[in-house]
Backbone bond lengths (Angstrom), bond angles and torsions (degrees), N, CA, C in turn:
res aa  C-N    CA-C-N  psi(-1)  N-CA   C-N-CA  omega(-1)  CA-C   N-CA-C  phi
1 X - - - 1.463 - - 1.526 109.79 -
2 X 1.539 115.50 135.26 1.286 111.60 174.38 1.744 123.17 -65.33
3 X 1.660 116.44 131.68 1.253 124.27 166.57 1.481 113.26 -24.79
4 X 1.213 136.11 102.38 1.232 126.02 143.51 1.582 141.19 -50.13
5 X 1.282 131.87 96.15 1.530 116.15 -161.35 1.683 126.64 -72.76
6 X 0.805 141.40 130.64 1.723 150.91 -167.79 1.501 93.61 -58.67
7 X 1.763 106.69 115.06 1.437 127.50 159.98 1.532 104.87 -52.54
8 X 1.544 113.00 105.38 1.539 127.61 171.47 1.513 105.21 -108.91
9 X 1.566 115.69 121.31 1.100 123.42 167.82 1.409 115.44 -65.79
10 X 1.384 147.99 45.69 1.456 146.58 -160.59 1.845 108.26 -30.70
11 X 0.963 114.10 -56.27 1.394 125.78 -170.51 2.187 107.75 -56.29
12 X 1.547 79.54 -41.30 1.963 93.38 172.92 1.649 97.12 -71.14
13 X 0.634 132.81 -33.63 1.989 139.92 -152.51 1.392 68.90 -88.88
14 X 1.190 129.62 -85.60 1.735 109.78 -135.41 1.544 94.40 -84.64
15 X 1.165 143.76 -39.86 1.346 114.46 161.58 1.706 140.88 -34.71
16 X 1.317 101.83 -27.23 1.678 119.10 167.18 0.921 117.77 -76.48
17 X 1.911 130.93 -37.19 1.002 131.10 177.68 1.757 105.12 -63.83
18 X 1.486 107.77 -47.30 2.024 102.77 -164.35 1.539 84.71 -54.77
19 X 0.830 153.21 -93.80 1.926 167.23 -176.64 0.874 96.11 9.87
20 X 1.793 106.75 -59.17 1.519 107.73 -172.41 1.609 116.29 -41.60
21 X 1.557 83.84 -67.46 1.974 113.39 -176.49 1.714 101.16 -32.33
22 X 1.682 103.82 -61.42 1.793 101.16 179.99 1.365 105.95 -43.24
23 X 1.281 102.19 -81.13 1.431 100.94 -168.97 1.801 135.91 -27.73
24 X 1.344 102.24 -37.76 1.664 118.70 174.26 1.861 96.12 -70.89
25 X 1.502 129.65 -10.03 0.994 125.35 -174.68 1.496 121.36 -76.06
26 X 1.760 112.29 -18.53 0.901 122.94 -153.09 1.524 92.83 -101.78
27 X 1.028 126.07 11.10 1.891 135.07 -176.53 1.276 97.32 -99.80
28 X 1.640 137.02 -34.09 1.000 154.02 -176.19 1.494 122.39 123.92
29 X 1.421 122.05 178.18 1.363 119.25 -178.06 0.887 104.11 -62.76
30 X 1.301 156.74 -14.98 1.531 126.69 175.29 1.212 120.77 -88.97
31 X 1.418 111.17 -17.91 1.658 118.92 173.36 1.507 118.70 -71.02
32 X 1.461 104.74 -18.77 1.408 133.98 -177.31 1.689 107.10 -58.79
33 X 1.723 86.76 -66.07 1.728 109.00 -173.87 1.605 106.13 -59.93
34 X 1.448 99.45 -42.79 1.481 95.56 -147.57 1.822 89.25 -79.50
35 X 1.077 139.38 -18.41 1.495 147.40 -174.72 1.864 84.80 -65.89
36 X 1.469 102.52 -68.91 1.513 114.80 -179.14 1.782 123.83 -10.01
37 X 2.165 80.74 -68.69 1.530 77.36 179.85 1.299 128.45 -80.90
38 X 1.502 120.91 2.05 1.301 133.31 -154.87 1.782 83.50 -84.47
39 X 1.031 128.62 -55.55 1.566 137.12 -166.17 1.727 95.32 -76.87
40 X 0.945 121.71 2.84 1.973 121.42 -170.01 1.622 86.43 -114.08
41 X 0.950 118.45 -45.19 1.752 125.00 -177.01 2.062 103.26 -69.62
42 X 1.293 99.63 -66.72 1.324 85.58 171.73 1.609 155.96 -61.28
43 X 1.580 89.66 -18.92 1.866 126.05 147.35 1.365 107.48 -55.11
44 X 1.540 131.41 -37.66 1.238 115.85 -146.23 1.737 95.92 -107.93
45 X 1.455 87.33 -15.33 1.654 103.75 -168.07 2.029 108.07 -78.20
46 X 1.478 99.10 -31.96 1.114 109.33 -164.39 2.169 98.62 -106.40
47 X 1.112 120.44 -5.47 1.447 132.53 157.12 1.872 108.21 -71.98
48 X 1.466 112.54 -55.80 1.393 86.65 179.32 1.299 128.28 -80.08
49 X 1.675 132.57 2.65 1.107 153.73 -165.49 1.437 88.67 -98.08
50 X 1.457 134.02 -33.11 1.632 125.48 -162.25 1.932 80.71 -84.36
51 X 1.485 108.59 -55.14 1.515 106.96 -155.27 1.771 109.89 -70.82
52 X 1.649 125.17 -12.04 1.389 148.44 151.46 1.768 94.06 -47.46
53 X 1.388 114.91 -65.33 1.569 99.91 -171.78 1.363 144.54 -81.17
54 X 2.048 86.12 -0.37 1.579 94.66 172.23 1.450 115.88 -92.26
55 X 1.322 113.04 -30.33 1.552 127.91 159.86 1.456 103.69 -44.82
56 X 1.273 132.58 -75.21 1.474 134.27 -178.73 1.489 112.37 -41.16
57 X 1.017 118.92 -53.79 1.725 134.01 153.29 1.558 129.36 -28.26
58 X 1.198 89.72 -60.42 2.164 113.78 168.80 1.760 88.14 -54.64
59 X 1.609 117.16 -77.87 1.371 135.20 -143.43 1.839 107.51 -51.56
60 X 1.639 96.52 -31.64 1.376 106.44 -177.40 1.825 126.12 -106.00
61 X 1.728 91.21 13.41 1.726 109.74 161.95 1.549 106.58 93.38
62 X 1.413 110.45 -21.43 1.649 111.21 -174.35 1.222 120.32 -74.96
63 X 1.523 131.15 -4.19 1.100 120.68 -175.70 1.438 110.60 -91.77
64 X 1.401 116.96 83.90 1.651 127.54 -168.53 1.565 105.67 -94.75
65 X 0.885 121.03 177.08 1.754 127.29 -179.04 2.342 93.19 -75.29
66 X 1.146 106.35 -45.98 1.547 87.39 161.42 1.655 128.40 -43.53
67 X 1.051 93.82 -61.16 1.845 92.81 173.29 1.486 131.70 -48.93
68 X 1.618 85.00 -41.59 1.833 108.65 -174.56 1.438 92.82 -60.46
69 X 1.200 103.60 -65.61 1.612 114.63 -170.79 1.491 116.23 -57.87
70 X 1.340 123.50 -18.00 2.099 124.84 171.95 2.709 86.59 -79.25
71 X 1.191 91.36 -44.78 1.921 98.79 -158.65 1.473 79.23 -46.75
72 X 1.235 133.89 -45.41 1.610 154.11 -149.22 1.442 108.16 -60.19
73 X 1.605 104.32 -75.79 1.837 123.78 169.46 1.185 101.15 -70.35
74 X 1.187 155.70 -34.49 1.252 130.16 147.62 1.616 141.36 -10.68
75 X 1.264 142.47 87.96 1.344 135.77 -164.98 1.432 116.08 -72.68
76 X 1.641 121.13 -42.94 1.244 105.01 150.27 1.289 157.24 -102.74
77 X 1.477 101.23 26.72 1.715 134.26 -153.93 1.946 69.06 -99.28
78 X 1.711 117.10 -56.27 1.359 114.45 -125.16 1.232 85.71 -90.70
79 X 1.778 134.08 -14.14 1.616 117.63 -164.31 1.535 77.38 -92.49
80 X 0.972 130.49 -67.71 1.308 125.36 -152.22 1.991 116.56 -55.75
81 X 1.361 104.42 -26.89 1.814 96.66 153.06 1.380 124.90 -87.57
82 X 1.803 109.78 12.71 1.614 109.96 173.71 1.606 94.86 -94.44
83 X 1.397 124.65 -18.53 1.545 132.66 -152.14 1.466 86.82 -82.89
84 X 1.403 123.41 -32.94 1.679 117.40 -157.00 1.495 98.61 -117.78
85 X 1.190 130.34 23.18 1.029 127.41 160.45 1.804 101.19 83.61
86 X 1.295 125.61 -4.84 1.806 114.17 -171.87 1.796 111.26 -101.26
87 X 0.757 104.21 22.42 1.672 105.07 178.64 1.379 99.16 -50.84
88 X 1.317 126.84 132.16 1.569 127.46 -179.35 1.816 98.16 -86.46
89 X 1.786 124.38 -4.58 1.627 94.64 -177.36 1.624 95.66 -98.20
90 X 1.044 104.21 179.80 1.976 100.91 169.47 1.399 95.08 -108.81
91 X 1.605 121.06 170.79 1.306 116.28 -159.62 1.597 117.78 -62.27
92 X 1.341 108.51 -34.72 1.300 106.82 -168.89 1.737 118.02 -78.78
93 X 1.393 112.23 -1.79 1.415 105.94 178.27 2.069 83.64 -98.92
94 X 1.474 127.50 -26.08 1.495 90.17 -147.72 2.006 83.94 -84.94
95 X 1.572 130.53 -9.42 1.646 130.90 142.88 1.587 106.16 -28.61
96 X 0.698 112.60 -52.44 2.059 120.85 -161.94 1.485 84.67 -63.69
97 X 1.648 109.01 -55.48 1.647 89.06 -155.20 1.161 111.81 -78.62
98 X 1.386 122.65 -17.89 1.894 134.17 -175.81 1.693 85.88 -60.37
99 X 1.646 123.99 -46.71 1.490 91.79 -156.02 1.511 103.29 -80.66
100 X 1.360 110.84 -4.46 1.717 101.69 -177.53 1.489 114.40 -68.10
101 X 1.666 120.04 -8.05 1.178 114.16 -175.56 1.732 103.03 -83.78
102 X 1.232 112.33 -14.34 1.679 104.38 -168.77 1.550 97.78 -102.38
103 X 1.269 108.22 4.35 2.012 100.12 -169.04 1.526 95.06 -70.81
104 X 1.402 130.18 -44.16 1.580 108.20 169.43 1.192 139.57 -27.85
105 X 1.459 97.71 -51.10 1.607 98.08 -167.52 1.628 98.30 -84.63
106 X 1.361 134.56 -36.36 1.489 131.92 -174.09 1.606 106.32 -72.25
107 X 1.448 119.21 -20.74 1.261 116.93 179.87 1.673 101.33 -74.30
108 X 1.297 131.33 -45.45 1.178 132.33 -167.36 1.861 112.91 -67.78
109 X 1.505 104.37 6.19 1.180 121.71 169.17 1.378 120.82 -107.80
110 X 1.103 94.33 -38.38 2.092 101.69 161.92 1.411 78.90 113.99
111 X 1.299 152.82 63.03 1.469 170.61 -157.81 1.540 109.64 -155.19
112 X 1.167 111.30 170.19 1.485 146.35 170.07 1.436 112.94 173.25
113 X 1.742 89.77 177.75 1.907 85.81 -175.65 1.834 74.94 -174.66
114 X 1.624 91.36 133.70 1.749 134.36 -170.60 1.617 105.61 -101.90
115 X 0.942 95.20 120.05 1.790 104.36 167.49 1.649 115.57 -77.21
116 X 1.286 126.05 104.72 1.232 139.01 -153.90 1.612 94.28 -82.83
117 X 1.368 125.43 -55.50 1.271 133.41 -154.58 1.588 104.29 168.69
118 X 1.524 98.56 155.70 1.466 111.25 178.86 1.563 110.94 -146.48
119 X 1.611 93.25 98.57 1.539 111.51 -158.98 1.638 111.01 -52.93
120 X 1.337 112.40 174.09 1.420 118.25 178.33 1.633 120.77 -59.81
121 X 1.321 86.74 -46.93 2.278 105.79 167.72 1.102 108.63 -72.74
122 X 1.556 146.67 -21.65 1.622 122.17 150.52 1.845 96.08 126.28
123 X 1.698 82.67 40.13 1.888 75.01 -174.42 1.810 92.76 -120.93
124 X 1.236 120.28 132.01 1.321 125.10 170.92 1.269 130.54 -89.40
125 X 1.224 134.08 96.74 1.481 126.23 -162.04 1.456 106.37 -92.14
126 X 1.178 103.81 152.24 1.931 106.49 -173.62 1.748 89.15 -136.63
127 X 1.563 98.28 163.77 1.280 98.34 166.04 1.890 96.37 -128.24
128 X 1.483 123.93 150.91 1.510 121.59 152.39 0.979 126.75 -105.36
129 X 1.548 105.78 122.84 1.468 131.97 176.49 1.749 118.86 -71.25
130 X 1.127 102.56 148.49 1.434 110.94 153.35 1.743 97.65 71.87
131 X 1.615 127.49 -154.28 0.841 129.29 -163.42 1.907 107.32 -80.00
132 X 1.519 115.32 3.84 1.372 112.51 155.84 1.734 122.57 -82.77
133 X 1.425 96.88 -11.12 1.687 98.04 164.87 1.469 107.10 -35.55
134 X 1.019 126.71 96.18 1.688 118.66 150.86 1.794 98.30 65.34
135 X 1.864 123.74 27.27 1.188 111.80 166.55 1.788 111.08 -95.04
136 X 1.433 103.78 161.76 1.435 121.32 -167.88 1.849 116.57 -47.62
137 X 1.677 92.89 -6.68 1.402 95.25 -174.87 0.982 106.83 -117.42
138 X 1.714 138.61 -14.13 1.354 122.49 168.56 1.562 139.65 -62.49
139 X 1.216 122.24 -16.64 0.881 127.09 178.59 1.678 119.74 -77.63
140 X 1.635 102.63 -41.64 1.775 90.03 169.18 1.848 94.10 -82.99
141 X 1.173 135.96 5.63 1.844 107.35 163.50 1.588 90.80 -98.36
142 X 1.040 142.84 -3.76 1.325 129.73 152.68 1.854 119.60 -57.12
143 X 1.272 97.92 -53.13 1.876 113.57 177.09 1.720 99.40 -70.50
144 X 0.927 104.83 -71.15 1.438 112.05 -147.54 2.513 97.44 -80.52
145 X 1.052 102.69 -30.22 1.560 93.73 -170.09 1.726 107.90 -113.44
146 X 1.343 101.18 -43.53 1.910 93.99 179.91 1.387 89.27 -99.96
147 X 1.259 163.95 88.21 1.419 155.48 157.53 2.212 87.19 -148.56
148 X 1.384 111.70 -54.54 1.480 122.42 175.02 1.600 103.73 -56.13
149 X 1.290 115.31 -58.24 1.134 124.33 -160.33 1.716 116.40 -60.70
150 X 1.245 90.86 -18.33 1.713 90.58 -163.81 1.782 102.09 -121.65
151 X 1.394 111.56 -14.68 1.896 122.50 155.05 1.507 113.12 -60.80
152 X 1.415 123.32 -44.14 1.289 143.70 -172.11 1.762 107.71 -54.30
153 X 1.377 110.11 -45.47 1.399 124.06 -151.24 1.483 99.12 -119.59
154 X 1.175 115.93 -40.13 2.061 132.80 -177.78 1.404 101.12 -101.55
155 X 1.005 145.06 113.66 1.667 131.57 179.25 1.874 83.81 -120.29
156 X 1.321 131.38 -1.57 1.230 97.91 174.13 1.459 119.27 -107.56
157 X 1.725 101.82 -10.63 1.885 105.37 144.13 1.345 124.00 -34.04
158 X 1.666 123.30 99.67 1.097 130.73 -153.08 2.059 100.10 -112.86
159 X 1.177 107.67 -16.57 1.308 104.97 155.42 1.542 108.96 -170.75
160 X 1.541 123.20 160.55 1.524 130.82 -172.57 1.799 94.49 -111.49
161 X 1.143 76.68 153.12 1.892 102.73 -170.58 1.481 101.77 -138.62
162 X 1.548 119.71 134.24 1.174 118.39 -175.66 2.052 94.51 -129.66
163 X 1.123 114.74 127.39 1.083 132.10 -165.73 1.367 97.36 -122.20
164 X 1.810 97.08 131.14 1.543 136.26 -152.97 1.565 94.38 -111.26
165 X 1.202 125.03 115.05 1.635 134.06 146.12 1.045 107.35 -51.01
166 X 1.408 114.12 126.27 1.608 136.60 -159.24 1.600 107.23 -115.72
167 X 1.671 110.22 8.88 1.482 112.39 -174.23 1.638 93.49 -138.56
168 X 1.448 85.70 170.55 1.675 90.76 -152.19 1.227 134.83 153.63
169 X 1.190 118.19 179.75 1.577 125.97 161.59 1.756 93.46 -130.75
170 X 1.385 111.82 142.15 1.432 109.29 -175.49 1.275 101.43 -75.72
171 X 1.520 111.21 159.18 1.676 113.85 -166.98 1.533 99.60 -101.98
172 X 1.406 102.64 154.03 1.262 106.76 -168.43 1.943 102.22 -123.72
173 X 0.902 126.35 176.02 1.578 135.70 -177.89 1.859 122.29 111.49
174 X 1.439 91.25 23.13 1.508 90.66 -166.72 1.489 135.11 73.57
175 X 1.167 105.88 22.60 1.821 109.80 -166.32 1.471 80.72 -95.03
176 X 1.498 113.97 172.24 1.294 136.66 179.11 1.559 118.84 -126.20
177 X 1.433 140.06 123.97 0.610 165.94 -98.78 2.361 86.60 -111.27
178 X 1.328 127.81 137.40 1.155 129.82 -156.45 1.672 86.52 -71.45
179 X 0.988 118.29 -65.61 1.501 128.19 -177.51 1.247 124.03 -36.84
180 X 1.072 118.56 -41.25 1.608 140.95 -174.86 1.813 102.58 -80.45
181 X 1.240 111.05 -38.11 1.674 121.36 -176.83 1.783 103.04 -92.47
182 X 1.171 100.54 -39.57 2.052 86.62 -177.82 2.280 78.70 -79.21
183 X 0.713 147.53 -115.10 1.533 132.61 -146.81 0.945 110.81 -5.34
184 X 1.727 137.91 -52.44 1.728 132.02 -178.94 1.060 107.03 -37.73
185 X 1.653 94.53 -61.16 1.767 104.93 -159.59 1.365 117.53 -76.52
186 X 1.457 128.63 -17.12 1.362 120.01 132.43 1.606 140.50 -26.87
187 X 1.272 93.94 -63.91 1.518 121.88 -167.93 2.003 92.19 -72.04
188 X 0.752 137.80 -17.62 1.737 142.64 178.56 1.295 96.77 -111.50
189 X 1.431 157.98 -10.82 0.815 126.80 -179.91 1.956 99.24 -120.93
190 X 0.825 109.46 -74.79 1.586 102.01 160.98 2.098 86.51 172.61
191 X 1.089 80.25 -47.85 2.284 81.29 -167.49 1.444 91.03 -125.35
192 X 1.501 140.37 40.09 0.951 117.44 150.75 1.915 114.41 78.17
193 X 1.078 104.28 -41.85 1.462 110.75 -176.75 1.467 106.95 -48.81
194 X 1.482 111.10 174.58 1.443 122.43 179.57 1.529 98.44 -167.85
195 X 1.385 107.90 -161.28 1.535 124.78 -149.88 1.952 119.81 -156.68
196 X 0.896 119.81 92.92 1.509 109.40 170.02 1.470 132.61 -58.70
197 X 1.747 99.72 104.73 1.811 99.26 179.93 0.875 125.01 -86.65
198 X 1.796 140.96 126.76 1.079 134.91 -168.28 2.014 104.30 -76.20
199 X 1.284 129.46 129.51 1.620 135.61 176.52 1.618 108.62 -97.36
200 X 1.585 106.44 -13.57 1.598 92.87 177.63 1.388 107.21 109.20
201 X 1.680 119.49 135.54 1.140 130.88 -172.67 1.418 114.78 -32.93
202 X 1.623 109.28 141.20 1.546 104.08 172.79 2.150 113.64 -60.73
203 X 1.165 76.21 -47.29 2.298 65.44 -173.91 1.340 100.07 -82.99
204 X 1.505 143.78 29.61 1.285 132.57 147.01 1.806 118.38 -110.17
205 X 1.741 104.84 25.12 1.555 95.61 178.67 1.162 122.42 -100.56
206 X 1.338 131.47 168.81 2.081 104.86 -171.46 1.534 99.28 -69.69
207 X 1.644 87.96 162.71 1.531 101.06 -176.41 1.841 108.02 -71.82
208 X 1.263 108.10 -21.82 2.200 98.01 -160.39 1.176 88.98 -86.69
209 X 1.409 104.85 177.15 1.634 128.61 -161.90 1.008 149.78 -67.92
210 X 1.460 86.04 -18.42 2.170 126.76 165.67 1.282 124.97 -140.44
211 X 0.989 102.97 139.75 1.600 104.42 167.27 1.459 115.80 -171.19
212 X 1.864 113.54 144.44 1.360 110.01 -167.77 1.393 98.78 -99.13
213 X 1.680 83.62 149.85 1.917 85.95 145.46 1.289 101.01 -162.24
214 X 1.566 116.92 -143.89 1.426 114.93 -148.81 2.170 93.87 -149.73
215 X 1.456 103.73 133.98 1.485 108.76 -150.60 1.664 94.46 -147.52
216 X 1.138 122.36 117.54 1.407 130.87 -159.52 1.831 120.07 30.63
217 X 1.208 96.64 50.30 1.588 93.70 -170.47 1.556 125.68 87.66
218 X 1.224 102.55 -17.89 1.395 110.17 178.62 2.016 116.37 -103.13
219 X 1.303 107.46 145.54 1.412 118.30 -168.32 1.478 84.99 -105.66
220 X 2.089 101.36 121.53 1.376 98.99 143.38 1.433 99.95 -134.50
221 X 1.595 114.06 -148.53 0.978 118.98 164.70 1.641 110.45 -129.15
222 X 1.385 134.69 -178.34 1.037 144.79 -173.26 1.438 129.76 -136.82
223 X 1.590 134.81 81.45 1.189 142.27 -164.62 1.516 115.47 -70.60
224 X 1.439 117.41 137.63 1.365 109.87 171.86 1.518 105.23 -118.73
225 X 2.065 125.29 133.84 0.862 115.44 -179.95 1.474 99.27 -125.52
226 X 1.096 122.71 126.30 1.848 125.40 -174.72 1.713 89.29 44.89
227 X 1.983 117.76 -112.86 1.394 107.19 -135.46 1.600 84.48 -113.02
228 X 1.491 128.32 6.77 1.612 149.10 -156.29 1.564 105.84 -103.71
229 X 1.344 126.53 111.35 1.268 120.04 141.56 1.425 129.36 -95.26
230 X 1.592 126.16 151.88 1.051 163.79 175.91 1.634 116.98 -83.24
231 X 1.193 146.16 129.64 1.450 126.31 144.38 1.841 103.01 -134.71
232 X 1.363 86.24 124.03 1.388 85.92 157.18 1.683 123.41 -147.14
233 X 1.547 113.19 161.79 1.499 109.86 -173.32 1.123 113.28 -33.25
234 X 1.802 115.70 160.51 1.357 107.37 -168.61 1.460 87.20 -122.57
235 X 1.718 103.16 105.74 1.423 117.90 -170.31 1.542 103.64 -179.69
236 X 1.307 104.32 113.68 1.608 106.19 -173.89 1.324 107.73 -79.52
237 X 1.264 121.66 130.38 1.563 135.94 -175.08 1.537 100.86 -54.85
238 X 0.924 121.12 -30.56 1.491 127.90 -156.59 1.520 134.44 -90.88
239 X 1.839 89.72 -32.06 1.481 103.90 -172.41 1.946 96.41 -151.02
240 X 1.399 110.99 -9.17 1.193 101.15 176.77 1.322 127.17 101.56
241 X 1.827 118.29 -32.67 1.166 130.90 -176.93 1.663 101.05 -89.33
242 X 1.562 86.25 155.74 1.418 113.82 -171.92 1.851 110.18 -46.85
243 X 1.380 86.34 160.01 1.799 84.94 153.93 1.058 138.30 -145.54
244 X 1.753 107.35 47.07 1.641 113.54 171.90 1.455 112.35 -51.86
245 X 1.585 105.07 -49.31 1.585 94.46 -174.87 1.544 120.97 -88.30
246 X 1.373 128.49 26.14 1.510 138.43 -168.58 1.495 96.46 -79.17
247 X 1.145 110.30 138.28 1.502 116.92 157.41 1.179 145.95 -68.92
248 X 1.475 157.16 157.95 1.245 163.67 171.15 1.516 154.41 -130.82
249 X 1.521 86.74 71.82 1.550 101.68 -159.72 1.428 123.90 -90.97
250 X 1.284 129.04 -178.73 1.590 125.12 139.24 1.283 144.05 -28.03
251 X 1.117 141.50 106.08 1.434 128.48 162.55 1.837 117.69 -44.73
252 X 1.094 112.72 90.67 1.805 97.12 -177.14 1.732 102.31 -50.76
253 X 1.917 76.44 129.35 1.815 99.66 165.82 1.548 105.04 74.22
254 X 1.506 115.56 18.96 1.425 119.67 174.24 1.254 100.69 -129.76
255 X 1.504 127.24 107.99 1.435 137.60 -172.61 1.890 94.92 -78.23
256 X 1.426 126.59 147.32 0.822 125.84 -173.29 1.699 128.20 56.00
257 X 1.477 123.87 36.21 1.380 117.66 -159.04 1.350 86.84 -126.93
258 X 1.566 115.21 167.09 1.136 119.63 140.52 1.584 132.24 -157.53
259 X 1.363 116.45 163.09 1.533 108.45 -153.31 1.963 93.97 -107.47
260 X 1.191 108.15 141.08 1.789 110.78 164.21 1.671 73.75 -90.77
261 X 1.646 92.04 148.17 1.981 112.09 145.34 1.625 98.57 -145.78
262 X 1.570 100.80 122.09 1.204 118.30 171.19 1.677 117.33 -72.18
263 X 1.018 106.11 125.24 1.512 132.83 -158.18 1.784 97.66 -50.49
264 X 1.210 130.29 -52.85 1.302 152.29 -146.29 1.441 119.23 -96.58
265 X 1.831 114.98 -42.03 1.347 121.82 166.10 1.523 119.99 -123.37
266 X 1.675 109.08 0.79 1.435 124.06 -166.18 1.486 117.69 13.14
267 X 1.490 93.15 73.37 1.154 97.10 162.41 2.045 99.36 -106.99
268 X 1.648 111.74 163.66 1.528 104.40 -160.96 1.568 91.73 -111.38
269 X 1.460 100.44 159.72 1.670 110.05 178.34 1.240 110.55 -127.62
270 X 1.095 156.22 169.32 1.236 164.00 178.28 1.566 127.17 -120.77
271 X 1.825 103.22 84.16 1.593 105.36 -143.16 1.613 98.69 -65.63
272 X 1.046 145.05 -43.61 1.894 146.76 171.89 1.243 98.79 -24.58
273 X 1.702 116.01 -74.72 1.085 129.79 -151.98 1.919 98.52 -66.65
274 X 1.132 138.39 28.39 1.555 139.67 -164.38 1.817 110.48 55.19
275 X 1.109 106.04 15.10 1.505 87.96 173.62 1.474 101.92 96.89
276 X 1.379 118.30 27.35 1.382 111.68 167.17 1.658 130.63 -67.31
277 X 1.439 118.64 176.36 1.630 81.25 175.77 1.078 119.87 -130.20
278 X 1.361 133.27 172.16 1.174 120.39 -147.76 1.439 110.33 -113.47
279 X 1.500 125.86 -53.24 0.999 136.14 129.14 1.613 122.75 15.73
280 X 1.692 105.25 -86.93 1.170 121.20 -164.70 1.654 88.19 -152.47
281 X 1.637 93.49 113.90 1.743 114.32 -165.60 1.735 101.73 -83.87
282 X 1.801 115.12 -4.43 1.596 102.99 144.85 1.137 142.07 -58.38
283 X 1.555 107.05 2.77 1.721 96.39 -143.94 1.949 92.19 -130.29
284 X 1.314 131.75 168.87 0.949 127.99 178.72 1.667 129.54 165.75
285 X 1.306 89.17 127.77 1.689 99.99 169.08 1.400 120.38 10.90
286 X 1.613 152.12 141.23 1.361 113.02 111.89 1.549 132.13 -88.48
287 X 0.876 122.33 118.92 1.585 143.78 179.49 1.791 100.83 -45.65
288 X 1.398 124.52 160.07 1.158 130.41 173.19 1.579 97.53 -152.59
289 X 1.621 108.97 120.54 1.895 107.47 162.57 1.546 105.08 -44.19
290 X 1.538 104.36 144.62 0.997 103.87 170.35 1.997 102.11 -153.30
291 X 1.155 101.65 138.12 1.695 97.35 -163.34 1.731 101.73 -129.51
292 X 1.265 107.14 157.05 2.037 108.68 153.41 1.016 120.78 -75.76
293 X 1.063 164.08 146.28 1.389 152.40 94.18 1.183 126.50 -85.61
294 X 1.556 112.47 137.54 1.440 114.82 -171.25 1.619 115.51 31.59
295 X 0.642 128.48 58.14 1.488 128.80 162.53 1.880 97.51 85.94
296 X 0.826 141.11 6.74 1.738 142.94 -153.00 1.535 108.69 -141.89
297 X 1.162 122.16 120.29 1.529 137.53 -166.78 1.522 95.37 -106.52
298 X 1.675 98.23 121.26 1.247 109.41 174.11 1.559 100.86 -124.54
299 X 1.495 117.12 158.16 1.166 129.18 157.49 1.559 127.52 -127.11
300 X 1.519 107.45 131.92 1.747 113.95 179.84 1.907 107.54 -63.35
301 X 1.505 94.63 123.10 1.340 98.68 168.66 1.587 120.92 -116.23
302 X 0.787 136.67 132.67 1.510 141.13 -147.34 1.863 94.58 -73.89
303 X 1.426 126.98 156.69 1.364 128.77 167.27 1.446 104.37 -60.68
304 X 1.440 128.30 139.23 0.998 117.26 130.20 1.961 100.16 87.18
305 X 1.591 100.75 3.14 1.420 109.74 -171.52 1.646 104.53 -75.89
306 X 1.179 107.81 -45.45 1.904 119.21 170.59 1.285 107.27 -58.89
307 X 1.137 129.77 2.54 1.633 117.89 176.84 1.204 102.60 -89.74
């Protein structure tokens, strides 16, 4: 039977360790240092033992782009060969693969977004494609889904830059401009940060087309269109009231579409398009990332957004 490997919280591990470090601080500076190097020695001890087994690996033919590529998706196989310097991608392919984890949810918008370059000083520029050009929802999957995604795997990406096509005809449908939407969501949350809520296995969610609930403190709801979910706040752009009981239909003469109508002022939204509106193309949705993993549907909720 294959080895099973021990669920390590990495993020819990090195938070216990700084605590540790404080705590030895309070003996004095030397208990400080000498704690210091004890954890600098055992990093360094347990780095040439990782780079010992990739050599042994190389020497005996197995280290193929299969392997590289499992050490890769690996979360703690992959921080801990970014820690010692041996990661087999260079930064800008293991960028490529961070954004392949968010192309789900931006595809289910009729979106994408291209890795332009990843400058020498540690800044990653992206561009968004398609209906995430400058739509109402890219900017928190900018904060909240590709900003995680690409810290996780790149830790020396020191800031993301999203670069605006300057040619054109200006777009019209009520979307809001990326710049103008990551400042809101700054300015409401305090740093922009956010949080992934787990909603519960994909084959245990109800089967109909909506349904609310409540995900780090915050109330949205959750749209289903064919094999695609949706979540967004549960707050009608329009009139303010909820939308447990809103409906979810067809776009007539739009194969694959579908319309929110808020129960209370029915006015219609256009769940693909992020919740734009239809009605009155000022008005609109808020959108929430929302991704799979391993079988488990989580959604990004903004800091400080439930307040």
């Amino acid at each position: 039977m294959p080895h099973e490997a021990p669920s390590v919280d990495v993020r819990s591990v090195g938070e216990r360790i700084e605590r540790l470090l404080d705590a030895s601080a309070a003996a004095g500076p030397l208990a400080r240092e000498r704690a210091e190097e004890l954890v600098r020695l055992v990093v360094e001890l347990y780095g040439a033992g990782l780079e010992r087994v990739l050599d042994l690996a190389y020497d005996a033919g197995v280290l193929d782009d299969g392997l590289l590529g499992a050490m890769a998706d690996d979360e703690l196989v992959s921080g801990l060969l970014l820690v010692h310097g041996l990661h087999p991608y260079p930064v800008e392919d293991r960028v490529a693969r961070a954004l392949d984890q968010v192309r789900p949810y931006m595809g289910t918008h009729g979106g994408d977004v291209e890795l332009i370059e990843v400058t020498a000083d540690g800044v990653a520029r992206l561009r968004m494609l398609g209906s995430c050009d400058g739509c109402a929802s890219s900017a928190v999957t900018l904060d909240l889904a590709i900003r995680e995604a690409v810290e996780a795997v790149a830790p020396e990406v020191v800031r993301i830059e999203v670069v605006e096509e300057k040619t054109g005809p200006a777009r019209s449908g009520g979307l809001i401009p990326v710049d103008a939407l990551t400042s809101r969501l700054h300015r409401e949350t305090g740093a922009g940060a956010g949080q992934w809520e787990s909603i519960g296995r994909l084959d245990d969610l109800p089967a109909g087309p909506l349904w609310a609930l409540c995900a780090g403190g915050l109330e949205l709801v959750v749209c289903r269109v064919g094999d695609s979910l949706f979540a967004y706040r549960d707050c009608c752009a329009s009139c303010g009231a909820g939308l447990a009981d809103a409906s979810v239909e067809p776009r007539l003469g739009l194969a694959g579409s579908a319309v929110l109508t808020c129960a209370k002022c029915r006015k219609h939204f256009d769940i693909r398009r992020a919740g734009a509106g239809i009605d009155d193309e000022s008005v609109h949705l808020e959108p929430l990332p929302l991704l799979e993993r391993d079988g488990m549907i989580e959604v990004a909720v903004p800091s400080g957004a439930a307040a």
